[in-house]
mmCIF file of the C-alpha atoms, coordinates in Angstrom:
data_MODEL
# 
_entry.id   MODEL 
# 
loop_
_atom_site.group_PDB 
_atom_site.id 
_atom_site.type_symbol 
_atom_site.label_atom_id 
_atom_site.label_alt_id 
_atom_site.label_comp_id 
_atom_site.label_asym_id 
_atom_site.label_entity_id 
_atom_site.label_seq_id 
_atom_site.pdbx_PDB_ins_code 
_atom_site.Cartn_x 
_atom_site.Cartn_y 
_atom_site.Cartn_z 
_atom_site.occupancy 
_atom_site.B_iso_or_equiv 
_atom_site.pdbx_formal_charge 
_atom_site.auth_seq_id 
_atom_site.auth_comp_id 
_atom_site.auth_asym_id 
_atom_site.auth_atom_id 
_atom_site.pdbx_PDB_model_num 
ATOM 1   C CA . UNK A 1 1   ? 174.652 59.728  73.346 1.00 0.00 ? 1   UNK A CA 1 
ATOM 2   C CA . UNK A 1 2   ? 172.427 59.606  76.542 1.00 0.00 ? 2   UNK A CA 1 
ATOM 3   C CA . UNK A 1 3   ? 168.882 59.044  75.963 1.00 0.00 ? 3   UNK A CA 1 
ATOM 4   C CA . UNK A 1 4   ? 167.340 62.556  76.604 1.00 0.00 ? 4   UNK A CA 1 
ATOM 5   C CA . UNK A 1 5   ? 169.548 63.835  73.700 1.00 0.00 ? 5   UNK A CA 1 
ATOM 6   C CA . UNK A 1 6   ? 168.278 61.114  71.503 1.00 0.00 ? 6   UNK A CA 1 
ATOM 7   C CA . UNK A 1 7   ? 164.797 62.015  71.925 1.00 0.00 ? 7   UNK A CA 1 
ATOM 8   C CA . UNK A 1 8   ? 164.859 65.480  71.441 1.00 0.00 ? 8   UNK A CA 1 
ATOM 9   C CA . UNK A 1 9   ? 166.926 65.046  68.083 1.00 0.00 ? 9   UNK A CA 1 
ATOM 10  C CA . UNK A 1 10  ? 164.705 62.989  66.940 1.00 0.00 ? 10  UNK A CA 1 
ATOM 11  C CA . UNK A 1 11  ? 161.500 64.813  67.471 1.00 0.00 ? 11  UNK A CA 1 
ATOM 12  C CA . UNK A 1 12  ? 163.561 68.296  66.509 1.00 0.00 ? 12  UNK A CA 1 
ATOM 13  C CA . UNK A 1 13  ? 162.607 69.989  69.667 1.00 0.00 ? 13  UNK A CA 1 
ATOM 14  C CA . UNK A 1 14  ? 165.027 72.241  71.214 1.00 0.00 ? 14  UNK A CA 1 
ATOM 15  C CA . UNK A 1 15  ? 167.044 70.293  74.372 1.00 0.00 ? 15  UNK A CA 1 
ATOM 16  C CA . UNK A 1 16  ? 165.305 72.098  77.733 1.00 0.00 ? 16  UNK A CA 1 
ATOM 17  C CA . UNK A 1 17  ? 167.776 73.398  79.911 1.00 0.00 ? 17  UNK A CA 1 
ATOM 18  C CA . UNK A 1 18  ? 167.815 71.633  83.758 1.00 0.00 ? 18  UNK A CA 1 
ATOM 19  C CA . UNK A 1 19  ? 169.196 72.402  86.469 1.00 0.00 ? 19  UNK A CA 1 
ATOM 20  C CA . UNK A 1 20  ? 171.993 69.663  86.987 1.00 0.00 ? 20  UNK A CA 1 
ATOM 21  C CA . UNK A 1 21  ? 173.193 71.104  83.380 1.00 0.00 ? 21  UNK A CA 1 
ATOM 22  C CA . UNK A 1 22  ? 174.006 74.561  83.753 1.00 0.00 ? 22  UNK A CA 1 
ATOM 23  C CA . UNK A 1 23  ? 173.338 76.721  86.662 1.00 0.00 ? 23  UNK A CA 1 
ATOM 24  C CA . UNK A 1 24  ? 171.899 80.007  87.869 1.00 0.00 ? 24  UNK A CA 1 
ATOM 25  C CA . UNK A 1 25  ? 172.114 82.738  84.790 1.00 0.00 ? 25  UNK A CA 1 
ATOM 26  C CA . UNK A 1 26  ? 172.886 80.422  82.029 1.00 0.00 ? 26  UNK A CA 1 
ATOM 27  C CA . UNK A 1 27  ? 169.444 78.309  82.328 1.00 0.00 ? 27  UNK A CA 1 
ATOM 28  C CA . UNK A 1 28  ? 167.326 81.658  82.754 1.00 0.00 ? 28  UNK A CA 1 
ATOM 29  C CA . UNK A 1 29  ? 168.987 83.043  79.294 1.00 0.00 ? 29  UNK A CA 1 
ATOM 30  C CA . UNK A 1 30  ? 168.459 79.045  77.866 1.00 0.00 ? 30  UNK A CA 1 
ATOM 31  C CA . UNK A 1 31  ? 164.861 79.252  79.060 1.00 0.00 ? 31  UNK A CA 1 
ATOM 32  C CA . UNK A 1 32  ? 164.552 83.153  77.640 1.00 0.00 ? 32  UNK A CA 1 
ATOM 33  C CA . UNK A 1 33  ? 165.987 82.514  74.489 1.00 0.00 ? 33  UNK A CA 1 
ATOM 34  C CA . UNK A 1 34  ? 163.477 79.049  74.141 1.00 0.00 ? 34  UNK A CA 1 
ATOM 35  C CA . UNK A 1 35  ? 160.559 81.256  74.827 1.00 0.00 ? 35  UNK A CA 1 
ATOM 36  C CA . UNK A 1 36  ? 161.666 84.361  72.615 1.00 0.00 ? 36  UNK A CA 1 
ATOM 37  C CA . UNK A 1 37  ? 163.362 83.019  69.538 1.00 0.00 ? 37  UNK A CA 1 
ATOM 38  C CA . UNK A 1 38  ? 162.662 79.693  69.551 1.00 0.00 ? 38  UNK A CA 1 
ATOM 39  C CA . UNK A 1 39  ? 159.014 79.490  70.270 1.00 0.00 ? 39  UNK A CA 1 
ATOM 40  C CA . UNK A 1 40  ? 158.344 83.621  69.193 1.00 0.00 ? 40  UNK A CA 1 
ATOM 41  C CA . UNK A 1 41  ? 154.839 83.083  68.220 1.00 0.00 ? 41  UNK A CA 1 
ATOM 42  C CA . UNK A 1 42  ? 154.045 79.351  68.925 1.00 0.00 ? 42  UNK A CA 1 
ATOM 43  C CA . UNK A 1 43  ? 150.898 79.237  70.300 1.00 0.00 ? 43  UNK A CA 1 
ATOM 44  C CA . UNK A 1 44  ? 150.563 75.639  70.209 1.00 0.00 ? 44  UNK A CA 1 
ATOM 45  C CA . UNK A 1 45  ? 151.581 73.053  72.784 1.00 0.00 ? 45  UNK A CA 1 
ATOM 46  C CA . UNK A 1 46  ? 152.675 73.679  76.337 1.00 0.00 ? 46  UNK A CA 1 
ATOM 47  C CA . UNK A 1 47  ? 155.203 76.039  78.641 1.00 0.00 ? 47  UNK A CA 1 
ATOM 48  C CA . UNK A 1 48  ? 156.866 74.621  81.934 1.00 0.00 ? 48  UNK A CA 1 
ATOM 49  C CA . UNK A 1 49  ? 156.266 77.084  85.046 1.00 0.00 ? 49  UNK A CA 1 
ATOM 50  C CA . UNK A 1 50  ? 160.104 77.470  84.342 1.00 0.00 ? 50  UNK A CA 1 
ATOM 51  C CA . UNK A 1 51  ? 159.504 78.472  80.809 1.00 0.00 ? 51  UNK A CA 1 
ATOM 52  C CA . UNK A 1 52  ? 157.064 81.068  81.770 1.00 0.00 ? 52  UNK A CA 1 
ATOM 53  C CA . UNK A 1 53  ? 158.623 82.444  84.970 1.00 0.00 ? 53  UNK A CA 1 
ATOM 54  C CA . UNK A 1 54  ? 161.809 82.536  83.735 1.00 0.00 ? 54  UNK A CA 1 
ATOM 55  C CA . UNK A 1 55  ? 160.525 84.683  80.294 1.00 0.00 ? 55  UNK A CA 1 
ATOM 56  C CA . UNK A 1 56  ? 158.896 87.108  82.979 1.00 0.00 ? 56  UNK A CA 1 
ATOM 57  C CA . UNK A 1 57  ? 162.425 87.218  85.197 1.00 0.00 ? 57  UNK A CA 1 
ATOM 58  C CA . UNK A 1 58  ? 164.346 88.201  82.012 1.00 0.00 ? 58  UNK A CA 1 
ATOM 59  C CA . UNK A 1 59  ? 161.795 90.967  80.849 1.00 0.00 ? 59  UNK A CA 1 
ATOM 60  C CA . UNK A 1 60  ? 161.515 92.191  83.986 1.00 0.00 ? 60  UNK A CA 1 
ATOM 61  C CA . UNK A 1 61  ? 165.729 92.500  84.241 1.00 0.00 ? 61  UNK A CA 1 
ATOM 62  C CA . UNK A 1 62  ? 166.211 94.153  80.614 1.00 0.00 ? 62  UNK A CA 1 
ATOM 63  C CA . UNK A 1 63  ? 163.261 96.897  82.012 1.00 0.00 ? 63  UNK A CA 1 
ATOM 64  C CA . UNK A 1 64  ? 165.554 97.798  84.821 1.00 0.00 ? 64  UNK A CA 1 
ATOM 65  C CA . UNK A 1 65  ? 168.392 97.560  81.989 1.00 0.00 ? 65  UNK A CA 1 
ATOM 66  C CA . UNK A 1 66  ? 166.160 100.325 79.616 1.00 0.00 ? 66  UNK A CA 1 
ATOM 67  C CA . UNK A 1 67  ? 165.652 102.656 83.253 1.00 0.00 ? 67  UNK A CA 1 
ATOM 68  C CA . UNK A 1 68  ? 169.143 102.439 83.679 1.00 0.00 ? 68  UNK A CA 1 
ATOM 69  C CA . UNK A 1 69  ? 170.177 102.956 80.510 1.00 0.00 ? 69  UNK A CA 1 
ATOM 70  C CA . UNK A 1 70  ? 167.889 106.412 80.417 1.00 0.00 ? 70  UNK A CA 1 
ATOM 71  C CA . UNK A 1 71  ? 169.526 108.092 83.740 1.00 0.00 ? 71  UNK A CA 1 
ATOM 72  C CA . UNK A 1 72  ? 172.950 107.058 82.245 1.00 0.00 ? 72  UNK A CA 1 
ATOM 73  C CA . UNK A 1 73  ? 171.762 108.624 78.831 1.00 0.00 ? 73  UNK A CA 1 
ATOM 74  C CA . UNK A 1 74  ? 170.067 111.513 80.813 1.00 0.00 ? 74  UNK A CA 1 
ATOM 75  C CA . UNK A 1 75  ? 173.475 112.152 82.942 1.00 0.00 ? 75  UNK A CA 1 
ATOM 76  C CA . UNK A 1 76  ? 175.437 112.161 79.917 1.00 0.00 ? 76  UNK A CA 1 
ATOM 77  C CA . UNK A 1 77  ? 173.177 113.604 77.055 1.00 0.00 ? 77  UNK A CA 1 
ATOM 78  C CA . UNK A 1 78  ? 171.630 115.771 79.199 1.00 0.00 ? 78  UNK A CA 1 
ATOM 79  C CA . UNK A 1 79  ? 167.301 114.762 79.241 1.00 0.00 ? 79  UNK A CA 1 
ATOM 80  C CA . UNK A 1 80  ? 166.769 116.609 76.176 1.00 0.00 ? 80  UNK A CA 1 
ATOM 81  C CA . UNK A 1 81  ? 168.577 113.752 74.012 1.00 0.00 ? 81  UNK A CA 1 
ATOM 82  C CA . UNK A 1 82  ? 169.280 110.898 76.893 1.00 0.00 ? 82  UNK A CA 1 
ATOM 83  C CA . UNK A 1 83  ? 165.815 110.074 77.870 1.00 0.00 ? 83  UNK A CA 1 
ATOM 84  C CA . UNK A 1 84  ? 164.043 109.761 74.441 1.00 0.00 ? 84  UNK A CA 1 
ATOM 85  C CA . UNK A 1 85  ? 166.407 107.632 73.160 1.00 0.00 ? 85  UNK A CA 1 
ATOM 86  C CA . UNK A 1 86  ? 166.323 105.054 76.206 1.00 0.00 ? 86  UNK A CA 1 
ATOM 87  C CA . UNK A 1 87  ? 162.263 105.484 76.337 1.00 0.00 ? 87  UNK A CA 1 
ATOM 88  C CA . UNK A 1 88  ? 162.309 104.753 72.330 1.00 0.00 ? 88  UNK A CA 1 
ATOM 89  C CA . UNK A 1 89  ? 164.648 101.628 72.684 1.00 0.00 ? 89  UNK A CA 1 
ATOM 90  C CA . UNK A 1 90  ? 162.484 100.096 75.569 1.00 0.00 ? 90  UNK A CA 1 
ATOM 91  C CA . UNK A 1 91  ? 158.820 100.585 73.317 1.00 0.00 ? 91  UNK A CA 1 
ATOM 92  C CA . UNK A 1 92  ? 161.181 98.688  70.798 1.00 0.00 ? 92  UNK A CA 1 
ATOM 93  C CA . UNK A 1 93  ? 162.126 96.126  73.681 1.00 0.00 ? 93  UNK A CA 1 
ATOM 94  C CA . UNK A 1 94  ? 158.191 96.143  74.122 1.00 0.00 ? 94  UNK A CA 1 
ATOM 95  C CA . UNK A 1 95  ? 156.683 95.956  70.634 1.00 0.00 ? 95  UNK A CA 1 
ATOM 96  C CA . UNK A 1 96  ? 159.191 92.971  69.513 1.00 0.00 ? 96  UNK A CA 1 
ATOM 97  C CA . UNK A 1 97  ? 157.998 90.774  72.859 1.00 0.00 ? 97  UNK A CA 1 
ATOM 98  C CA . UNK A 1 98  ? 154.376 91.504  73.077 1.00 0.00 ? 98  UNK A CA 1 
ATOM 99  C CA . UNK A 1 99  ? 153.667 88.279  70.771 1.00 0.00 ? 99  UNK A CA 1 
ATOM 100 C CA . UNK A 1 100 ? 156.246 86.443  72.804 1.00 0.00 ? 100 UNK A CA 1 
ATOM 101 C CA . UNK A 1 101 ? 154.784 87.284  76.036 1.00 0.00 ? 101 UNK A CA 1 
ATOM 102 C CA . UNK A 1 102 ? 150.727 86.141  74.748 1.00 0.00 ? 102 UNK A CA 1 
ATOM 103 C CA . UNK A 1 103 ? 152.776 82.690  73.361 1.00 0.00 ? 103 UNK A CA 1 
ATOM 104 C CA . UNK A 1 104 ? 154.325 81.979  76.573 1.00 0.00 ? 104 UNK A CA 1 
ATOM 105 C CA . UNK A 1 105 ? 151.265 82.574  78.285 1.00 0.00 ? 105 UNK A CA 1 
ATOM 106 C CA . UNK A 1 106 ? 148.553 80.747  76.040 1.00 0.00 ? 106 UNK A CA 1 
ATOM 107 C CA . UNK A 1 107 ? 151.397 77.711  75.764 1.00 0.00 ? 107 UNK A CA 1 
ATOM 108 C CA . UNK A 1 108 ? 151.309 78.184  80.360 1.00 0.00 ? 108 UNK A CA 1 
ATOM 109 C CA . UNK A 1 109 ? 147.797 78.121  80.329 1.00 0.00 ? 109 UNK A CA 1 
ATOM 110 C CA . UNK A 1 110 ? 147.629 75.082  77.849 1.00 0.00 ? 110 UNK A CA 1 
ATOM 111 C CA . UNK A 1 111 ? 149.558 73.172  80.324 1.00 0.00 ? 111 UNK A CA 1 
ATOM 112 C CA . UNK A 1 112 ? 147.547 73.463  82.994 1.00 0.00 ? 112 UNK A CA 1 
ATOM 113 C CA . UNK A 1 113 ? 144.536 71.983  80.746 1.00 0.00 ? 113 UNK A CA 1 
ATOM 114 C CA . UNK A 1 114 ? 143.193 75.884  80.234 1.00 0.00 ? 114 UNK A CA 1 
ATOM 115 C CA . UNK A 1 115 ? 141.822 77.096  76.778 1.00 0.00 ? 115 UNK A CA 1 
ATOM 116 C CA . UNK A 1 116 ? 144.594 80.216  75.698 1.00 0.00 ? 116 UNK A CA 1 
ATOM 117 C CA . UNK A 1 117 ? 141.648 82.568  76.029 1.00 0.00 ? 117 UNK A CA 1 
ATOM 118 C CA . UNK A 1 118 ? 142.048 82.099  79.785 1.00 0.00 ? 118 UNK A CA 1 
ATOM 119 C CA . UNK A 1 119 ? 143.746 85.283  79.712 1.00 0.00 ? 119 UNK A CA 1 
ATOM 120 C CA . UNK A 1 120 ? 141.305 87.284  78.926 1.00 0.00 ? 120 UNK A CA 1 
ATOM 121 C CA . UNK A 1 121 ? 140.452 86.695  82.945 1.00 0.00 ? 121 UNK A CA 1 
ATOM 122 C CA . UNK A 1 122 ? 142.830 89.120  84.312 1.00 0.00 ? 122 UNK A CA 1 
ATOM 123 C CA . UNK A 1 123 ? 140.863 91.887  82.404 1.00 0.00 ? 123 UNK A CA 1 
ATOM 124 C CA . UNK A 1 124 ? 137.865 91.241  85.214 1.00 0.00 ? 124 UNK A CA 1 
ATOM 125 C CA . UNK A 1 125 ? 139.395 93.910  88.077 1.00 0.00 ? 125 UNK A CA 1 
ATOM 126 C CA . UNK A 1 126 ? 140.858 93.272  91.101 1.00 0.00 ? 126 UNK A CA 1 
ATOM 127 C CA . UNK A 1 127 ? 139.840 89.091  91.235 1.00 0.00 ? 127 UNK A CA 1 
ATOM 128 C CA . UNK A 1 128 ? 141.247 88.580  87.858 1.00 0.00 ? 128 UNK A CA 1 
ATOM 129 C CA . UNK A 1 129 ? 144.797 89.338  88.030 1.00 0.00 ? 129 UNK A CA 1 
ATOM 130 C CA . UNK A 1 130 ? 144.876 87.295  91.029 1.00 0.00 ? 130 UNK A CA 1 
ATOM 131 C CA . UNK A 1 131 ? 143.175 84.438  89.816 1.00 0.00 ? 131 UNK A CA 1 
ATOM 132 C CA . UNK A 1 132 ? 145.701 84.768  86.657 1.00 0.00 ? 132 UNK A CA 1 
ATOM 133 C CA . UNK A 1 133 ? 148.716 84.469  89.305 1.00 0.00 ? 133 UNK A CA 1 
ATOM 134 C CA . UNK A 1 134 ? 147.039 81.758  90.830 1.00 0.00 ? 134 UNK A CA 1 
ATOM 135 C CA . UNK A 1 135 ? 146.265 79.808  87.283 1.00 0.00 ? 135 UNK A CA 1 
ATOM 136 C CA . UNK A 1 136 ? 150.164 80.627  86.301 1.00 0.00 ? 136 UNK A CA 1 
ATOM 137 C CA . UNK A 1 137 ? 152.047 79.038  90.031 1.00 0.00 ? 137 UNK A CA 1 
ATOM 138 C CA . UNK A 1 138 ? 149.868 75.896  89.285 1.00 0.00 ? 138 UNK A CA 1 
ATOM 139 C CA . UNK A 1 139 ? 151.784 72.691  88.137 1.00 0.00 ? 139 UNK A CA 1 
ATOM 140 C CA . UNK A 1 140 ? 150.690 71.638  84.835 1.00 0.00 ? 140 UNK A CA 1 
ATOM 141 C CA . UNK A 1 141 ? 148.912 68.262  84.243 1.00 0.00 ? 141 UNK A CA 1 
ATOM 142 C CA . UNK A 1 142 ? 150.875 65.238  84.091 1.00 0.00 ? 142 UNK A CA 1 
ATOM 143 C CA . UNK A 1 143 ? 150.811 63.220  81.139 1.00 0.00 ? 143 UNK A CA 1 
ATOM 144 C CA . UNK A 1 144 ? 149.728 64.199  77.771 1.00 0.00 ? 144 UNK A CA 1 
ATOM 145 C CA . UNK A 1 145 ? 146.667 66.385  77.353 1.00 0.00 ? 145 UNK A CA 1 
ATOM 146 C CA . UNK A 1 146 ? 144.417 68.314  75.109 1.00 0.00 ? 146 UNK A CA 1 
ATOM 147 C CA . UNK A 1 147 ? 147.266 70.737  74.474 1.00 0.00 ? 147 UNK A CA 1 
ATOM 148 C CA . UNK A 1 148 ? 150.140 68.370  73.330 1.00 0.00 ? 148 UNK A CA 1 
ATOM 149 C CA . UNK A 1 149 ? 152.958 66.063  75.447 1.00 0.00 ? 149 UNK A CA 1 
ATOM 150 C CA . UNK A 1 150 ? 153.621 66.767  79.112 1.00 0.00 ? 150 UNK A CA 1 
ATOM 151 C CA . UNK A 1 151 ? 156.870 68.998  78.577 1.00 0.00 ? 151 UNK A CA 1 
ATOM 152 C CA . UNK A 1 152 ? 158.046 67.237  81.844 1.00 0.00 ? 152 UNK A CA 1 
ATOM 153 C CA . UNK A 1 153 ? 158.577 63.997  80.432 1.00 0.00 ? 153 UNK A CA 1 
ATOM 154 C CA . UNK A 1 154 ? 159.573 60.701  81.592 1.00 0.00 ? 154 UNK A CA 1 
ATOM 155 C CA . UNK A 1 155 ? 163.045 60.703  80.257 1.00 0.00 ? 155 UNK A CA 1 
ATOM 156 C CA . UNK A 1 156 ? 164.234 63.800  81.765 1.00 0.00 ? 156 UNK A CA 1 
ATOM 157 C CA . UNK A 1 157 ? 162.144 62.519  85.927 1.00 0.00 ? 157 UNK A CA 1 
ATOM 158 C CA . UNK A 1 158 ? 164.899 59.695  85.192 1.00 0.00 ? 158 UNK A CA 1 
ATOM 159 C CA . UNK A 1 159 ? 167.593 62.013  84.630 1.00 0.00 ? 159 UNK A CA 1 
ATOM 160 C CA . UNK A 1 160 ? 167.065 64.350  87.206 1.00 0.00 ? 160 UNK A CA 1 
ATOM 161 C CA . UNK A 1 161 ? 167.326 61.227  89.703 1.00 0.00 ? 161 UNK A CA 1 
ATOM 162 C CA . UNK A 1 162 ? 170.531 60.119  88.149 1.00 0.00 ? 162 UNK A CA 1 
ATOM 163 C CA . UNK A 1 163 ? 169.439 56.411  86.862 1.00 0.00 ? 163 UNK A CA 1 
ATOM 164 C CA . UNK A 1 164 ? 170.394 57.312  83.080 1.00 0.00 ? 164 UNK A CA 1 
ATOM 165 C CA . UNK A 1 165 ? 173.329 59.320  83.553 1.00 0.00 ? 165 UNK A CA 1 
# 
């Protein structure tokens, strides 16, 4: 048993996915899933960028999945019966990760050393949003803060660098 494994089964946390362990679409579904079912409305703690940008990837991939979905209904259905039924299962899609997405985004901004009701910025036009995006690409703070543990800890820097594999 290597000593990253040890440490999450002892605190109970779910094992993060890295890069070196699986690659490309598996650790963007690990990272979705974390974010989704795991941590559905957790709005305690702190979110990786990875966390977060991953959650947004996903969403933004089962969208395109709902549009597509609704032509393919619409060809075959005809619009009448094809469209409604794709619009209905994406507002489904949408109502089930709403509370996700504000979790996600609170734990992002805790990580950065930001009170969760940072978000309420992007409702300022125009210089909001932006200064959202901005608030969301910047690393979080190292080390333990207000917010919790540094969800890049020690144990995995080692890993990633090969010394306890």
């Amino acid at each position: 048993m290597n000593l990253n494994r040890a440490f999450f089964e002892v605190r109970g946390k779910p094992k993060i996915p890295r890069v070196g362990q699986n690659k490309g679409l598996k650790i963007m579904i690990e990272w979705y899933k974390i974010a989704m079912f795991q941590n559905y409305a957790n709005f305690n703690g702190r979110a990786r960028r990875s966390e977060y940008w991953y959650f947004r990837l996903v969403t933004s991939l089962l969208f395109f999945v709902f549009v597509f979905l609704g032509l393919m209904l619409s060809a075959v259905l005809g619009t009448e019966a094809g469209l409604p039924i794709a619009i209905g299962l994406f507002f489904l899609f949408a109502i089930a990760s709403i509370i996700p997405s504000l979790a996600v985004t609170v734990r992002r901004m805790h990580d950065i050393g930001k009170s969760g009701w940072t978000i309420l910025v992007s409702l300022i036009p125009f210089a909001g949003p932006i200064w959202m995006l901005v608030l969301l690409v910047t690393e979080g703070e190292y080390g333990e803060n207000y917010y919790g543990l540094d969800p890049k800890n020690t144990i995995e820097e080692i890993d990633e660098i090969g010394i306890n594999n």
